[in-house]
NULUM-748345 format. One record per residue (C-alpha): residue number from 1; x, y, z; residue in three letters. Coordinates in Angstrom, 3 decimals, padded with zeros to 6 digits. Example, Ala and Ser with C-alpha at 12.3 -4.5 7.8 and 13.67 -1.06 7.14 Angstrom:
atom pos: 1&X: 012.300&Y: -004.500&Z: 007.800&code: ALA
atom pos: 2&X: 013.670&Y: -001.060&Z: 007.140&code: SER
//
This chain:
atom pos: 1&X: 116.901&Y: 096.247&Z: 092.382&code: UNK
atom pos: 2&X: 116.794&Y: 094.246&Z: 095.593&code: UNK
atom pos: 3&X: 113.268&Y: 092.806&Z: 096.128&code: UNK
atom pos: 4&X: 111.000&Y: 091.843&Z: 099.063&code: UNK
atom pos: 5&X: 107.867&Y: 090.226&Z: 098.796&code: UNK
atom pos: 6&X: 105.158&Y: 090.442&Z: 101.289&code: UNK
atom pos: 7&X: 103.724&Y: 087.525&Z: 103.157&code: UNK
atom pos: 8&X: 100.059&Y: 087.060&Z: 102.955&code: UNK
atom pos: 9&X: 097.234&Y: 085.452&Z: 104.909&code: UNK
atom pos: 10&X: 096.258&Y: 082.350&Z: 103.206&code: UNK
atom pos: 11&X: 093.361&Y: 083.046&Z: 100.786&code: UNK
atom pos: 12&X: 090.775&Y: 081.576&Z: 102.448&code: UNK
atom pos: 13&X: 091.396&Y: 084.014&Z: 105.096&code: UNK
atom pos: 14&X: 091.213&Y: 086.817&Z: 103.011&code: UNK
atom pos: 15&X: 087.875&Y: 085.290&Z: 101.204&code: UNK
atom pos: 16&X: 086.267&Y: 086.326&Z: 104.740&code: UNK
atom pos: 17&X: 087.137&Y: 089.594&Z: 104.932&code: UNK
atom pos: 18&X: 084.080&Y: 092.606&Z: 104.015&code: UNK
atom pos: 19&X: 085.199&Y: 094.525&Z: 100.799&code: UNK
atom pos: 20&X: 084.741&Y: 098.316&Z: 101.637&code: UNK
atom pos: 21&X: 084.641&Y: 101.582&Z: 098.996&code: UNK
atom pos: 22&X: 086.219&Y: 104.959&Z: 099.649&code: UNK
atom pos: 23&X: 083.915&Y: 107.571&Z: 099.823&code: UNK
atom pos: 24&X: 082.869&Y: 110.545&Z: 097.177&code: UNK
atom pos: 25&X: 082.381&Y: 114.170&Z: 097.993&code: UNK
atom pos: 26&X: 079.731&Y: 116.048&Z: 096.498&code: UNK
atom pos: 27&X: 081.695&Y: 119.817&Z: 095.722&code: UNK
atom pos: 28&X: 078.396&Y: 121.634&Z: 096.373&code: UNK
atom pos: 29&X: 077.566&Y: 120.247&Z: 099.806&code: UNK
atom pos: 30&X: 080.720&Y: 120.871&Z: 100.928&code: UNK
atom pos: 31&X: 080.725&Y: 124.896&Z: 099.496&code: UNK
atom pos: 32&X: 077.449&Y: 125.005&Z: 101.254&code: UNK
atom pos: 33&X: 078.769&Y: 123.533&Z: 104.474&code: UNK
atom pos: 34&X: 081.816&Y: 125.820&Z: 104.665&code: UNK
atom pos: 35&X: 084.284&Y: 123.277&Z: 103.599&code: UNK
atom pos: 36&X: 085.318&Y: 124.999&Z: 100.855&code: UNK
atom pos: 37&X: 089.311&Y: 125.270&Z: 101.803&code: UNK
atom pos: 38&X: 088.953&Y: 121.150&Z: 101.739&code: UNK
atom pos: 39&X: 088.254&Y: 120.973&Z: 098.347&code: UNK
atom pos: 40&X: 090.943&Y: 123.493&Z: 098.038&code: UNK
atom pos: 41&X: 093.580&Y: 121.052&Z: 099.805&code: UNK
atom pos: 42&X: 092.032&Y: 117.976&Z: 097.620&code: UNK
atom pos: 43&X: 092.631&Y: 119.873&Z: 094.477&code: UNK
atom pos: 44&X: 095.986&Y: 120.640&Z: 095.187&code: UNK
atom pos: 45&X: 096.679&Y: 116.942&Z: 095.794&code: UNK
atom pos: 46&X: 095.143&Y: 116.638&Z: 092.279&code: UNK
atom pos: 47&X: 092.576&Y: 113.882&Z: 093.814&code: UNK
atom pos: 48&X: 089.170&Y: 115.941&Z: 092.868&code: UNK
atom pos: 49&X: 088.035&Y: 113.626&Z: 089.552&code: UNK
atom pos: 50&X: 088.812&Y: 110.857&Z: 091.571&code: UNK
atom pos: 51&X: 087.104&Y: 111.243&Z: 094.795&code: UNK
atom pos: 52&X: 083.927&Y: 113.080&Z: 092.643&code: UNK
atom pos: 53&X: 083.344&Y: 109.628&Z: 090.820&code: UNK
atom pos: 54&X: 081.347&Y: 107.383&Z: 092.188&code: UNK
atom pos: 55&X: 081.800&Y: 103.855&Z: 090.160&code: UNK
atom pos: 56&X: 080.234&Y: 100.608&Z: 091.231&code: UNK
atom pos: 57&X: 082.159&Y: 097.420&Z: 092.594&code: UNK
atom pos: 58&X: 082.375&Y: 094.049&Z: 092.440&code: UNK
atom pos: 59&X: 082.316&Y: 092.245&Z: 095.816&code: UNK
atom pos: 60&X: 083.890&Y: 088.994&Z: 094.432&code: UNK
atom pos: 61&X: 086.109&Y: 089.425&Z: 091.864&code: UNK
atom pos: 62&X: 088.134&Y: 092.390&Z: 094.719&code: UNK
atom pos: 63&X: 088.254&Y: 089.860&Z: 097.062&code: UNK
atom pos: 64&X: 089.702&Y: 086.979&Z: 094.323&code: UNK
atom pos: 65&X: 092.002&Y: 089.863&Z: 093.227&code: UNK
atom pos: 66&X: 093.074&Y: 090.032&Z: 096.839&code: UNK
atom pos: 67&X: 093.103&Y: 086.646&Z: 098.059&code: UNK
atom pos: 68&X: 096.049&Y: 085.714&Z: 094.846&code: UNK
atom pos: 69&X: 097.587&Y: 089.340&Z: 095.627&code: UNK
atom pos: 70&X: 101.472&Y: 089.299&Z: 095.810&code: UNK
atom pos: 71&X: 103.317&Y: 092.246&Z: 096.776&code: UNK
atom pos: 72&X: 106.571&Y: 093.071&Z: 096.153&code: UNK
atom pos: 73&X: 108.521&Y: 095.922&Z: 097.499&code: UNK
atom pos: 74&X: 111.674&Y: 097.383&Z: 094.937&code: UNK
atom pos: 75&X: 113.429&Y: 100.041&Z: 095.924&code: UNK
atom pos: 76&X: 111.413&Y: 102.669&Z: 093.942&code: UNK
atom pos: 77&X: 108.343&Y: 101.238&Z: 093.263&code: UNK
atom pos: 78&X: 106.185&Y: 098.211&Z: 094.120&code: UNK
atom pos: 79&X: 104.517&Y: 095.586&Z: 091.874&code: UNK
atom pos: 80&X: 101.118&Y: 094.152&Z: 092.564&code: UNK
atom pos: 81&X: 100.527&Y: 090.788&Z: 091.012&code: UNK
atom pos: 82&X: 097.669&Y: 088.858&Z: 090.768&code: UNK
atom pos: 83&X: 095.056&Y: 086.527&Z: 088.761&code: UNK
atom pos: 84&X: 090.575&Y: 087.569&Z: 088.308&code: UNK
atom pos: 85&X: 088.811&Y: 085.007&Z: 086.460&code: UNK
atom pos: 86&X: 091.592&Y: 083.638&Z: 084.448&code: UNK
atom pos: 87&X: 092.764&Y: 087.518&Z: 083.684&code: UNK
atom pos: 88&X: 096.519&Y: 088.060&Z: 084.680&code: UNK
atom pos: 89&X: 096.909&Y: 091.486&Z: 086.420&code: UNK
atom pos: 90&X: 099.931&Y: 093.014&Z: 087.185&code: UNK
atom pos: 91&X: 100.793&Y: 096.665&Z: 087.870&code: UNK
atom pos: 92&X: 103.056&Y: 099.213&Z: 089.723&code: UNK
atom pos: 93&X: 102.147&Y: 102.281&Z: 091.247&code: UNK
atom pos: 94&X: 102.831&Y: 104.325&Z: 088.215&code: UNK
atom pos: 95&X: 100.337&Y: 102.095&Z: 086.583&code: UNK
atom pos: 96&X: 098.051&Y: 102.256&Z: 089.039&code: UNK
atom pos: 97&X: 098.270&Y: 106.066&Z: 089.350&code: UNK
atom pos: 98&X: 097.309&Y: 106.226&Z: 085.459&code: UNK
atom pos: 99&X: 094.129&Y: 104.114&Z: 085.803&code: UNK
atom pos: 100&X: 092.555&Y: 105.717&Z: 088.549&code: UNK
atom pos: 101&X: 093.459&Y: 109.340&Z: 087.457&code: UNK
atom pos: 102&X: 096.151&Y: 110.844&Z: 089.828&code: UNK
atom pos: 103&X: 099.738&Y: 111.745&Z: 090.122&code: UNK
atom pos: 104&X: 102.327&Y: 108.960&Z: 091.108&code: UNK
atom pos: 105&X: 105.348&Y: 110.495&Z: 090.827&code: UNK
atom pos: 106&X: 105.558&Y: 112.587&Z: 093.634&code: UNK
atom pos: 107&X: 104.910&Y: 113.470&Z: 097.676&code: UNK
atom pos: 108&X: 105.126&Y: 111.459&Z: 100.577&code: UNK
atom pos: 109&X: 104.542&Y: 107.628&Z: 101.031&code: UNK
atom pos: 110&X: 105.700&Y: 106.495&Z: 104.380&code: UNK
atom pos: 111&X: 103.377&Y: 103.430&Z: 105.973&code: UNK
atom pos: 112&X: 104.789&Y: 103.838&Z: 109.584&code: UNK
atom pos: 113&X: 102.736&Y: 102.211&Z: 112.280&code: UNK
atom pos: 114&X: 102.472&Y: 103.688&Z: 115.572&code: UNK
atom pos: 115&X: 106.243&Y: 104.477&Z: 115.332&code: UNK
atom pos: 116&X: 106.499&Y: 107.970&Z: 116.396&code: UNK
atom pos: 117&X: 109.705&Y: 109.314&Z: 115.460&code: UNK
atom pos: 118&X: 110.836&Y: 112.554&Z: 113.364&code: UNK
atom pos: 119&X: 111.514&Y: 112.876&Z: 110.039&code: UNK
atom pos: 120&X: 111.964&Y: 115.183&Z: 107.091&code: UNK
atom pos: 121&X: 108.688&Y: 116.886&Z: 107.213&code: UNK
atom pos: 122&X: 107.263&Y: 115.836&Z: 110.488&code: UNK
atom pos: 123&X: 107.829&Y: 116.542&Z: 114.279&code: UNK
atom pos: 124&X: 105.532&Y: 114.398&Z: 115.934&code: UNK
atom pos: 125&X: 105.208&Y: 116.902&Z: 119.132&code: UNK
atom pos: 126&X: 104.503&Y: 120.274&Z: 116.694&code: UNK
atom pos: 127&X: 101.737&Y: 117.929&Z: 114.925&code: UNK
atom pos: 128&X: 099.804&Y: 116.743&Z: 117.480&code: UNK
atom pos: 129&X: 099.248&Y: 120.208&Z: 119.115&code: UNK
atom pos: 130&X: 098.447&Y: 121.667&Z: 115.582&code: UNK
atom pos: 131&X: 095.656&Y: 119.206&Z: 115.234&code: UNK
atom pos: 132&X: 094.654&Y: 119.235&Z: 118.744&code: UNK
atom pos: 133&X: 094.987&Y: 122.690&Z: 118.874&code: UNK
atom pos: 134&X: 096.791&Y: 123.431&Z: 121.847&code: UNK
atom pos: 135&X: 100.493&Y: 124.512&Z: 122.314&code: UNK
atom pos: 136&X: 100.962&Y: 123.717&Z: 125.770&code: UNK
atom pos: 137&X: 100.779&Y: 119.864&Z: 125.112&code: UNK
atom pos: 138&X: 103.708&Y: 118.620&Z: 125.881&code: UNK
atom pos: 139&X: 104.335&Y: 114.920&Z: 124.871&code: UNK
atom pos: 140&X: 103.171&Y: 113.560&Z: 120.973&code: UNK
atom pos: 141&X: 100.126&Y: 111.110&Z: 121.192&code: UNK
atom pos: 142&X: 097.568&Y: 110.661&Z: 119.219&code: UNK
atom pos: 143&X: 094.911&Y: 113.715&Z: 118.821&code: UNK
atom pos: 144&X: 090.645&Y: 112.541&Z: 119.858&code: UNK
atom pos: 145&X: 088.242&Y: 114.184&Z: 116.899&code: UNK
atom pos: 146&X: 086.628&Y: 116.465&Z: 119.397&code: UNK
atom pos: 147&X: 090.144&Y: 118.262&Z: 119.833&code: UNK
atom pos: 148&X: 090.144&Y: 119.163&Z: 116.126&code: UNK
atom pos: 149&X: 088.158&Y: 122.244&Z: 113.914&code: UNK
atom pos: 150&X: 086.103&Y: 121.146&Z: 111.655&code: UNK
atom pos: 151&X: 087.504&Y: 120.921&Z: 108.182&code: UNK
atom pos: 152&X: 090.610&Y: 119.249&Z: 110.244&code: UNK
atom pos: 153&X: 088.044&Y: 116.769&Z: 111.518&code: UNK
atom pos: 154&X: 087.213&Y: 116.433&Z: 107.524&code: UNK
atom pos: 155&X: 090.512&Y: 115.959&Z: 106.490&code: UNK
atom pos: 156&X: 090.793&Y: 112.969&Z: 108.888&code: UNK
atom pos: 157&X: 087.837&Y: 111.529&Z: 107.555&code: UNK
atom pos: 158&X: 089.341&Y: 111.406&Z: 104.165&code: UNK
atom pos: 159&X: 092.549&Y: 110.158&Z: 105.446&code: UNK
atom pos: 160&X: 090.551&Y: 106.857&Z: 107.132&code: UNK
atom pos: 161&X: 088.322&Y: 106.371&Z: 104.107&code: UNK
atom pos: 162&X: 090.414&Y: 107.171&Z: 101.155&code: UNK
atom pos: 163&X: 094.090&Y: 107.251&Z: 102.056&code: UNK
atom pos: 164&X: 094.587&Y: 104.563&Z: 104.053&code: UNK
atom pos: 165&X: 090.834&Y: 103.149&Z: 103.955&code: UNK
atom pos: 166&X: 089.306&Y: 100.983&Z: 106.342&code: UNK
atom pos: 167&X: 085.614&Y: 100.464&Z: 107.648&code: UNK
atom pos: 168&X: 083.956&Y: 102.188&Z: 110.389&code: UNK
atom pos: 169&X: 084.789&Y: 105.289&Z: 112.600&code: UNK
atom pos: 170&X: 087.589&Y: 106.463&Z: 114.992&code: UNK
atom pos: 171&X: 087.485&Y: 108.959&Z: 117.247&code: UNK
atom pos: 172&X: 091.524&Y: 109.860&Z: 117.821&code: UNK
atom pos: 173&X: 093.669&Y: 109.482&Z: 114.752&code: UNK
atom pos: 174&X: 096.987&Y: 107.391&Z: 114.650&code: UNK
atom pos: 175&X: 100.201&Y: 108.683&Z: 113.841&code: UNK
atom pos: 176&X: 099.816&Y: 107.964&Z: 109.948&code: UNK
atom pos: 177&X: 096.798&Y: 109.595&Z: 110.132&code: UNK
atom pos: 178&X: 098.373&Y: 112.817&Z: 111.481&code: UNK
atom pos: 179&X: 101.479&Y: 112.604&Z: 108.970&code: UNK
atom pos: 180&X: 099.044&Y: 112.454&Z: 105.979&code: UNK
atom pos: 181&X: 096.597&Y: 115.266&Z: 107.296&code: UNK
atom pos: 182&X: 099.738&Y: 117.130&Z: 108.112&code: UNK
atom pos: 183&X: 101.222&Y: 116.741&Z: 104.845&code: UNK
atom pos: 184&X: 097.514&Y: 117.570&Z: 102.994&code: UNK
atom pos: 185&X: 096.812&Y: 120.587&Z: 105.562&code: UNK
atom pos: 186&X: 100.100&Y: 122.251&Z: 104.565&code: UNK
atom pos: 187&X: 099.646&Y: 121.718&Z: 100.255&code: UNK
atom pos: 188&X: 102.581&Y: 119.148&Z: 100.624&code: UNK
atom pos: 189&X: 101.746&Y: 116.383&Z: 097.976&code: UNK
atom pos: 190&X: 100.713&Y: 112.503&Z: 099.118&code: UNK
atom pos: 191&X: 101.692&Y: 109.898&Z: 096.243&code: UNK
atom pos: 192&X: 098.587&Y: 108.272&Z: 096.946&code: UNK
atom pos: 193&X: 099.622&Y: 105.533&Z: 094.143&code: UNK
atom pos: 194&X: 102.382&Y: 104.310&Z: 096.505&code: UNK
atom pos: 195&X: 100.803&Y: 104.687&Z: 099.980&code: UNK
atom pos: 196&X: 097.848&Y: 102.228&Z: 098.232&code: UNK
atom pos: 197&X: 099.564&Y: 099.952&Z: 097.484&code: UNK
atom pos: 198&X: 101.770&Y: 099.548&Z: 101.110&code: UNK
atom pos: 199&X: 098.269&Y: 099.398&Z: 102.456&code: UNK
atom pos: 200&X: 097.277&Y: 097.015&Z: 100.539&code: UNK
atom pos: 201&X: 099.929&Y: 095.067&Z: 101.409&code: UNK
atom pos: 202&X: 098.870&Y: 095.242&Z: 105.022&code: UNK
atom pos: 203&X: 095.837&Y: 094.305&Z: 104.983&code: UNK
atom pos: 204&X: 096.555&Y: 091.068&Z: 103.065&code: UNK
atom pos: 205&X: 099.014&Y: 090.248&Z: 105.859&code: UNK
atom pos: 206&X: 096.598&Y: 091.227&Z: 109.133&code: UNK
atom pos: 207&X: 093.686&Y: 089.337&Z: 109.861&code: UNK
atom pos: 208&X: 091.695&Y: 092.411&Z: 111.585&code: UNK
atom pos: 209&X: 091.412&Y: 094.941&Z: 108.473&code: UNK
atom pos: 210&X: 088.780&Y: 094.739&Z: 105.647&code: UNK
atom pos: 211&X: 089.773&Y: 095.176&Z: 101.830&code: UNK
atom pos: 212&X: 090.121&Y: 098.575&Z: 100.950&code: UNK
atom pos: 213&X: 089.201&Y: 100.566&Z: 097.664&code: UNK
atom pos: 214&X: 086.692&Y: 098.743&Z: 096.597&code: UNK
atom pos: 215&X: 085.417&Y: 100.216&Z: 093.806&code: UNK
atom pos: 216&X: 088.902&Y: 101.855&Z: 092.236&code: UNK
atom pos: 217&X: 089.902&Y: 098.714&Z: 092.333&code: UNK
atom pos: 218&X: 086.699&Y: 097.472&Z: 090.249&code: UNK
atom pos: 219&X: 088.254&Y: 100.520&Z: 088.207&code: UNK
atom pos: 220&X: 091.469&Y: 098.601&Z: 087.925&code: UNK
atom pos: 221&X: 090.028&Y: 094.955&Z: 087.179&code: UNK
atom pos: 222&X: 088.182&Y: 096.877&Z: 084.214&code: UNK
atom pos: 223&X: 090.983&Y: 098.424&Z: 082.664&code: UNK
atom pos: 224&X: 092.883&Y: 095.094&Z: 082.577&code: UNK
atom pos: 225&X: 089.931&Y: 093.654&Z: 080.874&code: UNK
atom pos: 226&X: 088.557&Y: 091.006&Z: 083.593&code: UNK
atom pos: 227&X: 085.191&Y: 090.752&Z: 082.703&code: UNK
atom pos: 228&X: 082.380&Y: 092.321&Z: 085.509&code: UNK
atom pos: 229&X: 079.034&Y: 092.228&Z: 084.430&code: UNK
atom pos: 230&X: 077.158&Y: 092.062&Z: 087.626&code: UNK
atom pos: 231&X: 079.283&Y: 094.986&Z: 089.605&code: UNK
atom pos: 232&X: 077.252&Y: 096.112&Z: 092.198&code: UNK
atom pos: 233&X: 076.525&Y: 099.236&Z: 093.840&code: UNK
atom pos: 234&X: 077.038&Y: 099.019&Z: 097.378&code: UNK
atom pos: 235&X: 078.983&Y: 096.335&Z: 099.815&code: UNK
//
């Protein structure tokens, strides 16, 4: 297969940047606050173990893992290669996906950045008025929070901290956003795997974005054998 691998900041760079977690859902709360048809949706995705556990990370050896990170892109998969505390790591996304739990062989995996164009699935016009919820828009753009119902407000939320994870909030979504809450909303399936490890590669490459999945990829570092005695509970 023809092969492209991604250009990273240099590692001091990436050193600097805050390590962030995804976030857990407790299944109870969200019964009891009528968000019962998102656990539905996560289920469906198969992601429910996953984003139920909540495991501890460690800070530094995410960020070494990071900072030696190289990326390469194959035609069906890509290949994450890197070195934590003297422990070679190297995995694809069908490795990855069998660590943390979840499907890889499946769904959508596009990383498009503010490109807003059709495709198989997706009209960007038909999903910005679903998720603004208003057919007489005329022109796709991206859709502000207090447009959205409230389990579609959730599902973005999920998106930003566990799909394509970053730190902080956002009140409108981008047009990934909308593909992946489009593509969750209607029981179409995400290979989460693959779109982790594209935005992974981003980040590495951007100097503006924190290291995501913290603590799956503590997960990760475990199951390769690096040794982590003082993980730690929150960034």
């Amino acid at each position: 297969d023809d092969e492209q691998v991604v250009k990273a900041l240099p590692a001091a760079l990436i050193w600097r940047k805050r390590v962030i977690r995804c976030k857990m859902f407790r299944e109870s709360w969200m019964m009891d606050n009528g968000l019962r048809i998102v656990m539905d949706l996560i289920k469906r995705q198969r992601w429910g173990k996953l984003f139920k556990r909540r495991e501890l990370m460690h800070i530094d050896a995410v960020k070494e893992f990071y900072a030696r990170l190289t990326l390469v892109y194959f035609k069906k998969k890509e290949v994450a290669r890197s070195q934590v505390r003297g422990v070679d790591i190297e995995f694809d996304n069908f490795i990855l996906a069998s660590i943390i739990g979840i499907p890889g062989n499946n769904g959508i995996c596009e990383y498009i950045k503010e490109v807003w164009e059709e495709s198989k699935y997706t009209m960007p016009l038909e999903i910005t008025r679903k998720f603004a919820n208003d057919e007489t828009i005329m022109e796709a753009r991206r859709v502000r929070s207090v447009e959205m119902k409230p389990f579609q407000r959730f599902i973005h939320f999920l998106v930003m901290k566990n799909v394509v994870s970053w730190f902080g909030k956002r009140g409108t979504t981008s047009y990934m956003d909308l593909i992946y809450m489009d593509h969750i909303v209607s029981r179409r399936l995400v290979n989460l795997p693959r779109v982790m490890m594209r935005h992974m590669s981003y980040v590495i490459s951007v100097k503006d974005h924190e290291l995501p999945y913290g603590d799956w990829m503590t997960m990760i570092l475990e199951a390769f054998g690096v040794p982590l005695v003082d993980k730690q509970g929150e960034c």
